[in-house]
C-alpha positions in Angstrom: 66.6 65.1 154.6 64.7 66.2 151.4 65.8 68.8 149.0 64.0 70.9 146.5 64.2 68.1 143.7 62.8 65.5 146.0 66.7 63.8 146.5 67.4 62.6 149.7 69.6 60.1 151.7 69.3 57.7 154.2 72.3 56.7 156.7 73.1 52.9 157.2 73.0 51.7 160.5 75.5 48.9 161.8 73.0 47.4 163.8 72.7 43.5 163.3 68.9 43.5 162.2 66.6 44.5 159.2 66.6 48.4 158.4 64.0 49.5 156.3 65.5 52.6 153.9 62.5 52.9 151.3 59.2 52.3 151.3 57.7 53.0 148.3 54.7 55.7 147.7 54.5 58.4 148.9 58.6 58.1 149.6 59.4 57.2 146.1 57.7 56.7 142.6 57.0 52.9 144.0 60.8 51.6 144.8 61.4 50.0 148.0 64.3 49.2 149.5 66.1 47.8 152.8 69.5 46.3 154.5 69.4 42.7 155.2 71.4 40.9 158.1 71.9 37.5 158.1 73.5 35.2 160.6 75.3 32.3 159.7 73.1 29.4 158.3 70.0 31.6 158.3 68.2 32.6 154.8 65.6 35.0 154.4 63.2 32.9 153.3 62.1 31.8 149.3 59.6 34.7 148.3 58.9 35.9 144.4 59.4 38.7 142.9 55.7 39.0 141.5 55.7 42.1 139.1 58.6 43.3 140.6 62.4 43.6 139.5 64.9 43.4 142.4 68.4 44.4 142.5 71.2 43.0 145.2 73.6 44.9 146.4 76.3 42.5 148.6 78.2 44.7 151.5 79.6 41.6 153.6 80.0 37.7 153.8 79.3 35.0 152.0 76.3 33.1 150.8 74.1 31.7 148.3 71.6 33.2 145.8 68.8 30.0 145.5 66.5 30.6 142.6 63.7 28.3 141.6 64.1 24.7 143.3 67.5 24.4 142.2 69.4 27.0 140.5 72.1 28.8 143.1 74.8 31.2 142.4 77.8 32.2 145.3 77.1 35.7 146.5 79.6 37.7 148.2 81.0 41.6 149.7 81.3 43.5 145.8 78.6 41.7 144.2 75.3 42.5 142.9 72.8 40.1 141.4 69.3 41.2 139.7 66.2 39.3 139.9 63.6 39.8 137.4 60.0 39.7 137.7 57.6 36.2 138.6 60.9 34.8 140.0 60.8 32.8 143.2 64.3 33.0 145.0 66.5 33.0 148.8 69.5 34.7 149.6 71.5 32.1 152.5 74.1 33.0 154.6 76.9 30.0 154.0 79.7 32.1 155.6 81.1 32.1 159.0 80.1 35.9 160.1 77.0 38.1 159.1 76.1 38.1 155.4 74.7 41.5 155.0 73.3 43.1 151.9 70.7 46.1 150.6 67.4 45.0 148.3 66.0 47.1 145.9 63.0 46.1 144.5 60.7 48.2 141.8 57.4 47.3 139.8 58.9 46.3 136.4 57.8 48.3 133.5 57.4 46.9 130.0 
């Protein structure tokens, strides 16, 4: 629910699928932002950033942040990684239950 100032929030669901939480204009000033579920061995796909920065936020399991062709860092529940803008990346699920985790992605500003 809105308030005066515009502030507002969003309740997680514990369903195992994609929730979107923001969409971007007219919601917010051009952030968007969803929860990601994952099942073992799947990946959201490779995508890029474009002019966009993204933020990870990590909630459960255990995976793999592939950036480029061959750059990959261990993602896990309590981490966050950023992304920065023009970058092509996939988040994989290399655990043995759901790898679940919230995107936040914004038009970078310079």
């Amino acid at each position: 629910m809105a308030s005066s100032q515009g502030a507002f929030t969003v309740e997680l669901n514990n369903q195992p699928e994609y929730q979107r939480i923001l969409e971007g204009k007219p919601q917010t000033h051009g952030m968007r932002s969803g929860r990601v579920f994952l099942e073992p061995g799947k990946a959201c796909g490779q995508h890029s950033t474009k002019n966009h920065e993204e933020l990870l936020v990590f909630l459960t399991g255990r995976g793999e942040l592939l950036i480029g062709d061959n750059d990959r860092l261990v993602v896990e529940a309590g981490k966050v990684a950023y992304i920065p803008p023009e970058t092509l990346h996939d988040v994989k699920n290399t655990g043995a239950g759901p790898l679940v985790y919230i995107y936040c992605v914004a038009p970078a500003i310079e």
